[in-house]
C-alpha positions as CSV (number, residue, x, y, z in Angstrom):
1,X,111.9,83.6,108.7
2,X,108.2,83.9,107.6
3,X,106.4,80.9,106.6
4,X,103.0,81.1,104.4
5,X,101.1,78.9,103.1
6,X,97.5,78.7,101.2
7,X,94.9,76.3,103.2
8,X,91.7,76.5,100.6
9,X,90.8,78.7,98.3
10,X,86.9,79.4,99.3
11,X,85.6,81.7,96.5
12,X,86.5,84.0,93.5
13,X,84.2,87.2,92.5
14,X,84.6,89.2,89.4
15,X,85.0,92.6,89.9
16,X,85.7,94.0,86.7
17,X,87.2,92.8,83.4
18,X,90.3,92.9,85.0
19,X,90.6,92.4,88.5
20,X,88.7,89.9,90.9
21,X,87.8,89.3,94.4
22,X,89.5,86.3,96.0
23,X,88.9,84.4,99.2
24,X,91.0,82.1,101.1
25,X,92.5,80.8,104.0
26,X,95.7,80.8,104.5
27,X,98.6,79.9,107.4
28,X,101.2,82.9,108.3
29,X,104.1,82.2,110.5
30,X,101.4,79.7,113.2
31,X,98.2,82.4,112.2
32,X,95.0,80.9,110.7
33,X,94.0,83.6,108.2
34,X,91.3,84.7,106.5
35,X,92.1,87.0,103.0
36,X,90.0,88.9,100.6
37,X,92.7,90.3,97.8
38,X,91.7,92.2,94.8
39,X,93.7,90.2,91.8
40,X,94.4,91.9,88.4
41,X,95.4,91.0,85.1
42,X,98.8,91.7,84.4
43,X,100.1,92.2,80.8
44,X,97.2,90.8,79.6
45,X,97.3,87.0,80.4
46,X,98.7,86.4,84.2
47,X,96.5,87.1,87.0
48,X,98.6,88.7,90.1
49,X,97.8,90.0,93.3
50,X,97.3,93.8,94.0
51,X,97.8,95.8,97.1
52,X,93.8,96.1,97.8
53,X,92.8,93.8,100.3
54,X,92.0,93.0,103.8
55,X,93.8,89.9,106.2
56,X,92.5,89.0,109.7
57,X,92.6,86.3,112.1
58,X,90.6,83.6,111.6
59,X,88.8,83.6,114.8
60,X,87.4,87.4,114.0
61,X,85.3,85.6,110.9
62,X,82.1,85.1,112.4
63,X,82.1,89.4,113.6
64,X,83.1,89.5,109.7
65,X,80.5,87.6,108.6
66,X,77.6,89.0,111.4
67,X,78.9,92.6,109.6
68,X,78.6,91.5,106.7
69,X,74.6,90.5,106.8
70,X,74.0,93.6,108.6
71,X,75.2,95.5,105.8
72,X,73.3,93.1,103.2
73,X,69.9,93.8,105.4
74,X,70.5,97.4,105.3
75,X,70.6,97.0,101.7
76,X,67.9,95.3,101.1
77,X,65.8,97.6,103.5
78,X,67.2,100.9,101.6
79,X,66.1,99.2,98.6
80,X,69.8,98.6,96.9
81,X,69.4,95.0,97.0
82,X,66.8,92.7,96.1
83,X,65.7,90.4,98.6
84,X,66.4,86.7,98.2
């Protein structure tokens, strides 16, 4: 039997008006997780989550996170993002 459980929630991003970007860590059957899920509102009041999202092992974070400063410096060096 599969056991799941929420850790933390880290961090929710808006997306839309009606779907938003959450991060958290989470416990599946013994495997510390890290998920980013797309949530949506459904029938106009309860937030649910959708099919969009991706799950990995915690230890693969920091290559997630190195990635995802790359893609930020590319940005910024195309001109798509302002520097901070």
């Amino acid at each position: 039997m599969a056991t799941s459980s929420r850790l933390a929630n880290i961090a929710t991003i808006p997306k839309n008006q009606r779907e938003e970007l959450r991060i958290t860590l989470e416990n599946y059957n013994g495997y510390n997780l890290v998920s980013q899920r797309v949530w949506f509102v459904h029938d106009f009041c309860e937030m649910r989550p959708g099919k969009q999202g991706v799950v990995i092992q915690l230890h693969y974070l920091p290559d997630l996170i190195d990635a995802l400063q790359d893609a930020r410096d590319q940005a910024e060096q195309l001109g798509l993002l302002e520097p901070e």
